[in-house]
C-alpha positions as CSV (number, residue, x, y, z in Angstrom):
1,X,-17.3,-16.7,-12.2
2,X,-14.4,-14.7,-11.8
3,X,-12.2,-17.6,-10.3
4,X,-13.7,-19.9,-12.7
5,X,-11.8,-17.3,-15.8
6,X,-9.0,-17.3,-13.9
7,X,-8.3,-21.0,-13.5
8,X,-9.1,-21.3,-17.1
9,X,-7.3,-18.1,-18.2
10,X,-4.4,-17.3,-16.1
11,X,-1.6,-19.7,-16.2
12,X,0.1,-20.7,-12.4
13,X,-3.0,-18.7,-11.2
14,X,-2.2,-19.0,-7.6
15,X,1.3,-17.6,-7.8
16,X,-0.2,-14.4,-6.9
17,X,3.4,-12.9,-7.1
18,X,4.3,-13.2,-10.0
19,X,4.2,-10.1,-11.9
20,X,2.9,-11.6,-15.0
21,X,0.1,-13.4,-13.0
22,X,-0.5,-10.1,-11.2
23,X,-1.3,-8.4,-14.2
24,X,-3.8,-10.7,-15.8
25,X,-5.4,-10.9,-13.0
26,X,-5.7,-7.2,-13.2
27,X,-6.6,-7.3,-16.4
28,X,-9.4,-9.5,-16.3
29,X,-10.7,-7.5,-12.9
30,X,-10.6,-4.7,-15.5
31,X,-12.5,-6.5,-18.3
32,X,-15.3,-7.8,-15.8
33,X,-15.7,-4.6,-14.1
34,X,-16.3,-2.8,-17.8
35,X,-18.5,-5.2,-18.8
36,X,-20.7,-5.5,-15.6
37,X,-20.7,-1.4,-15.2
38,X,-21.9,-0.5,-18.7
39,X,-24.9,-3.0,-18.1
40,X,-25.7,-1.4,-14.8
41,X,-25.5,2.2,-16.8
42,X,-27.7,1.1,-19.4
43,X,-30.6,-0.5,-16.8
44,X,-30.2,2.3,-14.4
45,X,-30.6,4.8,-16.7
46,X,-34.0,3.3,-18.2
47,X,-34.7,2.9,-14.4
48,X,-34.2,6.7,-14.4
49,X,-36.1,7.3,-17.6
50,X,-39.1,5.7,-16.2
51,X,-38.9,7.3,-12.9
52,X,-37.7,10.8,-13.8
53,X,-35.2,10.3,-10.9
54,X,-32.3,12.3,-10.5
55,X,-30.9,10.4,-8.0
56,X,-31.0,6.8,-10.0
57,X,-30.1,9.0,-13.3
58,X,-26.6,10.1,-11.3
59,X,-26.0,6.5,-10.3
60,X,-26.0,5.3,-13.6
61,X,-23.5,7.7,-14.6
62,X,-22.0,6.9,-11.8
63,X,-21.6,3.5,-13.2
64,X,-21.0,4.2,-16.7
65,X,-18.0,6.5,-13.9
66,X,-16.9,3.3,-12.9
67,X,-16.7,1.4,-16.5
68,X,-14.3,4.2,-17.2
69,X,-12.4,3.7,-14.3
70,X,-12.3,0.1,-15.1
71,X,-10.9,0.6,-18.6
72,X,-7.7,2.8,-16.7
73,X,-7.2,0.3,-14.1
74,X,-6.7,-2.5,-17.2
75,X,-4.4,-0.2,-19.0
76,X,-3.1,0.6,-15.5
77,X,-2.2,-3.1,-15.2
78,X,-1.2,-3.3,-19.2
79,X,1.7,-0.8,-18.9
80,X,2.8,-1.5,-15.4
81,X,3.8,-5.5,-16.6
82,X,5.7,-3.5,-19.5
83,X,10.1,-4.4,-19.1
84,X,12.2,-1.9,-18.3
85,X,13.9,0.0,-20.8
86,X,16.6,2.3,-21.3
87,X,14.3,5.5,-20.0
88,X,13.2,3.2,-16.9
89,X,15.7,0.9,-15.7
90,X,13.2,0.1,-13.0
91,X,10.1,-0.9,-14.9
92,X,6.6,0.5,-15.2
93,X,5.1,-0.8,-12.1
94,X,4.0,2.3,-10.5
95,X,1.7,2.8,-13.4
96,X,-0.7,0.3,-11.8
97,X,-0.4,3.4,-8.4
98,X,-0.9,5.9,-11.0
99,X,-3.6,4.0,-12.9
100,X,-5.4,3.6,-9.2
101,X,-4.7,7.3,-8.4
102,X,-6.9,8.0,-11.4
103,X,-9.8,5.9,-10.3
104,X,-10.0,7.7,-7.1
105,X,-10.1,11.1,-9.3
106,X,-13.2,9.8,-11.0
107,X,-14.5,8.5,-7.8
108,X,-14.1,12.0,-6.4
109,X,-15.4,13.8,-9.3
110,X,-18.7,12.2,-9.7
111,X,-19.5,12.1,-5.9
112,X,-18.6,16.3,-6.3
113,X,-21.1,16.0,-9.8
114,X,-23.9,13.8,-7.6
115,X,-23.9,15.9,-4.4
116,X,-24.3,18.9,-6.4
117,X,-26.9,18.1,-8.7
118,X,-29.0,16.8,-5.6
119,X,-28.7,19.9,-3.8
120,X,-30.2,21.8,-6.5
121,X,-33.2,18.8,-6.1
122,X,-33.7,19.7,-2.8
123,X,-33.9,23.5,-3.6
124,X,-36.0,22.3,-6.3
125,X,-37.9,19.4,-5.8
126,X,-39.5,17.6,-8.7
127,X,-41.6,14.6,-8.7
128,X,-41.2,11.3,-9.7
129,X,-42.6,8.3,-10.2
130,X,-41.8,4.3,-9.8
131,X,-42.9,1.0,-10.5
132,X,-41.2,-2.4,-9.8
133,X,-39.4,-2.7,-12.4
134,X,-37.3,0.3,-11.4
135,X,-37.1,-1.1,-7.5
136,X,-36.0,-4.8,-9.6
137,X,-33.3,-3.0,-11.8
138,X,-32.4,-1.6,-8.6
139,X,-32.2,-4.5,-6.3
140,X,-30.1,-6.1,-9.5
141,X,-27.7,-3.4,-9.5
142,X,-27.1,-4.1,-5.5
143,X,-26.4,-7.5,-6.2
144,X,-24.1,-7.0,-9.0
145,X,-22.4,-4.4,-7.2
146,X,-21.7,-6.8,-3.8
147,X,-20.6,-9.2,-6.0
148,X,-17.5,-7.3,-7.7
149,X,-17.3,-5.9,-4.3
150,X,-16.0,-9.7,-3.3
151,X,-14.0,-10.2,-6.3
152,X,-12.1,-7.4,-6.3
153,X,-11.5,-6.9,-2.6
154,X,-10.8,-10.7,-2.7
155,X,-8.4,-10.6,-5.7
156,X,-7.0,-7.4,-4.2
157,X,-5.4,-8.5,-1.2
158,X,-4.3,-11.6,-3.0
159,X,-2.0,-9.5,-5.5
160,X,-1.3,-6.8,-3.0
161,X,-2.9,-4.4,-5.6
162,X,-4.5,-1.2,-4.3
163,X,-6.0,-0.4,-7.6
164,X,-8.1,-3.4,-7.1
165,X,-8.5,-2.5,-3.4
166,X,-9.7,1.3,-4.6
167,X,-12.0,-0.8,-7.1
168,X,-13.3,-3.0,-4.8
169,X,-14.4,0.1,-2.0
170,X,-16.2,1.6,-4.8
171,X,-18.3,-1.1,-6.0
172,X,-18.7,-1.2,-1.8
173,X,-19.8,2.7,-1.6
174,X,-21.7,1.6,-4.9
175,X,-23.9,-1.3,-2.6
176,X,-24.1,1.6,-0.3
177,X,-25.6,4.4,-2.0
178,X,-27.9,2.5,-4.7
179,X,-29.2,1.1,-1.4
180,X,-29.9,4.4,-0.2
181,X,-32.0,5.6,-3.3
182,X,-33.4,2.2,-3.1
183,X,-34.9,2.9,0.4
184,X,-35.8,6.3,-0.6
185,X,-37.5,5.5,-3.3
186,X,-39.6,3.0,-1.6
187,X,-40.3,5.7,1.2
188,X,-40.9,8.4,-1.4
189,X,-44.1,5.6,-3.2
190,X,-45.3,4.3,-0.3
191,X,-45.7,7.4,1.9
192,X,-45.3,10.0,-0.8
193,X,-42.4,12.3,0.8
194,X,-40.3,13.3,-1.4
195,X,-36.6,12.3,0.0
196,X,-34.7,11.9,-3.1
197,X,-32.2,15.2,-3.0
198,X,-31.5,14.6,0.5
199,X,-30.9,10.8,-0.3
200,X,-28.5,12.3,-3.1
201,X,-26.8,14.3,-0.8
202,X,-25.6,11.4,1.4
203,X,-25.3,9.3,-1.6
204,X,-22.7,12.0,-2.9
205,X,-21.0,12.2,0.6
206,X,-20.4,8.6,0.3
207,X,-18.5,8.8,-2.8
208,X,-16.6,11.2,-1.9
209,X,-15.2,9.6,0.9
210,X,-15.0,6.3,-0.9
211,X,-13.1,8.1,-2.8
212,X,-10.9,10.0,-0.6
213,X,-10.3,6.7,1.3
214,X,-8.7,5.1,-2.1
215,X,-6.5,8.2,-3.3
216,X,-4.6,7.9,0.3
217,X,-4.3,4.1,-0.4
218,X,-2.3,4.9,-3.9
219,X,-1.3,8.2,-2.9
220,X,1.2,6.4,-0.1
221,X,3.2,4.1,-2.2
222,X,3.8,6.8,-4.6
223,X,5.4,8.6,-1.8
224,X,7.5,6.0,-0.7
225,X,5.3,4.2,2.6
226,X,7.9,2.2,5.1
227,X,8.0,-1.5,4.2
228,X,5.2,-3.9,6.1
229,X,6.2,-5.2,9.4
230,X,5.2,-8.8,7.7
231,X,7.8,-7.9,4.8
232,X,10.7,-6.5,7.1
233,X,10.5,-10.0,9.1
234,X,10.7,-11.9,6.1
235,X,13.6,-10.5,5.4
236,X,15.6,-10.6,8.7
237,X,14.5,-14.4,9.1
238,X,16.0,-15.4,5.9
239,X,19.3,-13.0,6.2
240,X,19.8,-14.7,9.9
241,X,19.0,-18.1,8.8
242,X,22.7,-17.9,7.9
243,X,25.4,-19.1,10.5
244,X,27.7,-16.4,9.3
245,X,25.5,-13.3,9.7
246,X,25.5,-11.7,13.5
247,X,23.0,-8.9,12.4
248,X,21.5,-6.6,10.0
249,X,21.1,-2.8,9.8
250,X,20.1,0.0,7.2
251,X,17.3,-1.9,5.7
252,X,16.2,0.0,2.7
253,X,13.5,-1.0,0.3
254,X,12.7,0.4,-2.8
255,X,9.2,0.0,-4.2
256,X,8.7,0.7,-7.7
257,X,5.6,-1.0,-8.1
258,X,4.4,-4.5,-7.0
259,X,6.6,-7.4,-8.2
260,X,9.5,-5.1,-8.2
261,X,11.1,-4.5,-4.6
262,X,14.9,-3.2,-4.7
263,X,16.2,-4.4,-1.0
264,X,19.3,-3.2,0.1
265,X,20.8,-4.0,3.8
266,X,23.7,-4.0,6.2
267,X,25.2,-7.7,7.0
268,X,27.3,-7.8,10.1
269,X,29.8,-10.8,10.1
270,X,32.6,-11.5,12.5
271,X,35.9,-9.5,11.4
272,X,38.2,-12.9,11.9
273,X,36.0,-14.8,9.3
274,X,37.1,-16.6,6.2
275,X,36.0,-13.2,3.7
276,X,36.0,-15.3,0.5
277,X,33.7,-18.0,2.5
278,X,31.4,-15.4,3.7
279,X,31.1,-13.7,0.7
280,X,30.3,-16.7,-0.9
281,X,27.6,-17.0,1.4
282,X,26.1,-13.1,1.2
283,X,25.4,-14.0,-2.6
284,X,23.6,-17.1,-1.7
285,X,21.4,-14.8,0.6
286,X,21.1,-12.3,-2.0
287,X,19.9,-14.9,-4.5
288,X,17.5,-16.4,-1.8
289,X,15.8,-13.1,-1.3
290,X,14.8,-12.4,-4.8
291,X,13.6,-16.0,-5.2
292,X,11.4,-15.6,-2.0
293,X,10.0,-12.3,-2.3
294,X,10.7,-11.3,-6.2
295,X,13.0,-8.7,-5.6
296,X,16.5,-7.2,-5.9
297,X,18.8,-7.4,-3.5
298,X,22.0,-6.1,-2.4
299,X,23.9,-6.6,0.8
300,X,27.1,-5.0,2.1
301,X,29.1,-6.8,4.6
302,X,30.0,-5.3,8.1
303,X,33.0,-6.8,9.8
304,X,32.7,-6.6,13.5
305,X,35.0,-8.0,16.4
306,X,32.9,-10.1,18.8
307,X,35.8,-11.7,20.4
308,X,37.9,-8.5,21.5
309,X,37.0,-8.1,24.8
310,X,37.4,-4.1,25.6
311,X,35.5,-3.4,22.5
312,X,33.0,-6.4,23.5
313,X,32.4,-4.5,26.7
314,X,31.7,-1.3,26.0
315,X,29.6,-2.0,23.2
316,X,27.5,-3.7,25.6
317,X,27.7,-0.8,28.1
318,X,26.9,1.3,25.3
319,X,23.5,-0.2,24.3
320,X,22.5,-0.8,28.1
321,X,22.6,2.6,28.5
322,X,21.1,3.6,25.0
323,X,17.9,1.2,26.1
324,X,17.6,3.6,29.3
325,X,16.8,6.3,27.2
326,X,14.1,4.5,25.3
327,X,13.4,1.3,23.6
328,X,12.9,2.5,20.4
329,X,16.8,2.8,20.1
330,X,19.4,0.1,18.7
331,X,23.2,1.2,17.6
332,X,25.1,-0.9,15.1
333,X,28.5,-0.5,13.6
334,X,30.4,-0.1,17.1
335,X,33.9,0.2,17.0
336,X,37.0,1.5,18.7
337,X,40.3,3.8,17.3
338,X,42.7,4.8,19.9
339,X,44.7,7.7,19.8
340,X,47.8,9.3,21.2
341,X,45.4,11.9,23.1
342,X,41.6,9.8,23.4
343,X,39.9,6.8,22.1
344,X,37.3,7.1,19.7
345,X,34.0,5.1,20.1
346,X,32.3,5.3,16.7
347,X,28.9,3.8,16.1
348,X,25.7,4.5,14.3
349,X,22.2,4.8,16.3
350,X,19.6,3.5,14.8
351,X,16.5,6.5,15.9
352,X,12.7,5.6,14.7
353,X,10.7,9.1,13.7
354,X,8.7,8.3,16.5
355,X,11.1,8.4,19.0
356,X,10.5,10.5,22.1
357,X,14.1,11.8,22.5
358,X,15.0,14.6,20.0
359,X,18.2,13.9,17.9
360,X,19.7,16.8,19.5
361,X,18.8,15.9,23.0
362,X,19.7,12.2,22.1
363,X,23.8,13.3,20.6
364,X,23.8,15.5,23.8
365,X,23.0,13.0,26.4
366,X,25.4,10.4,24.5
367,X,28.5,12.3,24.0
368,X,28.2,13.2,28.3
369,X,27.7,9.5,29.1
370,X,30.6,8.5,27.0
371,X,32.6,11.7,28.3
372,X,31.8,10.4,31.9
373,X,32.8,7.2,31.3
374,X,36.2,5.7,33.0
375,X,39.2,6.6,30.5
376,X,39.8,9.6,27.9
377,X,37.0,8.7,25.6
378,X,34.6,10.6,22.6
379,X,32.1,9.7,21.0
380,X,31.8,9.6,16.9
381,X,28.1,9.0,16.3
382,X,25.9,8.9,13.9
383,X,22.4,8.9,13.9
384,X,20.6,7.1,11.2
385,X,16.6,7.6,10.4
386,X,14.1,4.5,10.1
């Protein structure tokens, strides 16, 4: 149904990049998952009615939880497609991190509400009774539940969008637990032991970690997560597609919500080049990057020489000895100055936070290696982060 409303809705619907495609598809998530969670409230509540079960009464407020949580994530959506403006230059994309931030709150709060309530059940059981149409409203509800399980999981990774992703584990936790109190319930009128606070407990647990589980998926981007591997390639391939470039460094990417990446990045190109010629061609780069990922981008050019032969060679000699000390480390931006006294060797080192050398340890060991080295050398290094 759902990609049935978006082929008839959603113009270009497969150009799931597109910012404005992103957020109708958001949208419409959003209107479906209102409309199918105040339905499961309403049945699951007269399932709870009939039964006097506290267990299928808290899912169905869990659900009417979850319409609410619905309505943010289409507002989420609403505001983050909104143009920039003078008070944000950068648009009002991390609304939709915000907007999914939100959902895990509710998420959290009605597991906390659930486990709580069942607990006093199992200090104070009560009982309850069922007939099939309370196990058929409940079997319904499963199948409803699996099913915007697959949409929005499905849409989700599609659009990148972890507000749908956050959604879609819900509705998953949602299968989960409704299938619990299903099981229980059948249990509970077939052998007549009363199970339903303990089902509510792990019910309750569930959620809570469904919903811990989402808040660290929105809860990274806001923080500012490294890029994807997958998007970091992308990039190098098309930068190095060009004759001109010799290699990047100081890749930096700014996420300000999906759709709107700010890339910024080193260029190295050879020193004797044509500058007018190769600036020429670091625009055409620049343009091809925000045609094929929908971003910003900016590059600054690095002339190097690649044909002087004593700075050739102990560059070279320089990252021989760098990969001894681990593999993790690259340098860029290498250099020489001579002087009346020494020669300078300046050059960047590029050091992952997971690298096993210290940066102290790391400076020390290269400033004796270049000290050791044939001739009155020292070493200008900087260490750069990624």
């Amino acid at each position: 149904m759902i990609t049935y409303l978006s082929k008839l809705f959603i113009k270009n619907h497969q150009d799931y990049d597109n910012p404005d495609v992103r957020a109708r598809y958001g949208m419409l998530c959003g209107s479906a998952g209102i409309c199918f969670n105040t339905f499961l409230f309403f049945i699951k509540f007269l399932a709870g009615l009939l039964s006097h079960s506290i267990a299928i009464t808290a899912d169905a407020f869990n659900n009417l939880s979850d319409a609410g949580s619905s309505l943010i994530a289409l507002f989420g959506f609403r505001l983050a497609n909104s143009k920039p403006d003078i008070d944000h230059p950068y648009g009002h994309g991390r609304m939709e991190y915000l907007s999914g931030l939100m959902v895990s709150a509710l998420i959290i709060f009605m597991g906390y509400e659930l486990l709580t309530s069942s607990i006093n059940r199992i200090i104070k059981p009560e009982a309850t009774t069922y007939s099939p149409l309370v196990f058929g409203i409940l079997v319904i509800s499963i199948l409803i539940k699996f099913y915007m399980f697959l949409f929005n999981n499905s849409i989700g990774r599609k659009i990148h969008s972890s507000t749908l992703l956050a959604t879609g584990t819900d509705s998953l936790s949602d299968v989960l637990s409704t299938s619990a109190v299903l099981g229980c319930s059948l249990i509970s009128h077939f052998f007549h032991i009363n199970l339903e606070g303990w089902c509510g407990t792990i019910v309750g647990l569930l959620i809570l970690y469904a919903g811990w589980q989402a808040a660290r998926e929105t809860i990274s981007p806001l923080l500012g997560k490294a890029p994807a591997t997958e998007l970091v390639n992308d990039i190098r391939e098309i930068v190095m597609s060009d004759e001109g470039v010799l290699g990047i460094h100081d890749l930096m990417v700014h996420d300000y919500g999906p759709g709107r990446l700010f890339i910024s990045l080193h260029a190295e190109v050879p020193a004797d080049g044509d500058m007018m010629i190769l600036h020429d061609s670091i625009d055409n780069l620049e343009r091809s990057l925000g045609e094929k990922l929908h971003c910003k981008a900016v590059i600054h050019m690095d002339p190097i020489c690649n044909k002087d032969e004593e700075t050739v060679k102990h560059r070279l000699e320089m990252e021989h000895y760098i990969k001894t000390l681990s593999d993790k480390l690259s340098l860029h931006d290498f250099r020489i100055v001579k002087g009346p006294t020494h020669t300078n060797l300046i050059f960047d080192v590029l050091s992952p936070y997971d690298c096993p050398i210290s940066d102290e340890e790391l400076l020390a060991k290269l400033k004796t290696h270049i000290t050791s080295m044939e001739g009155n050398f020292y070493g200008v290094i900087t260490l750069d982060k990624i």
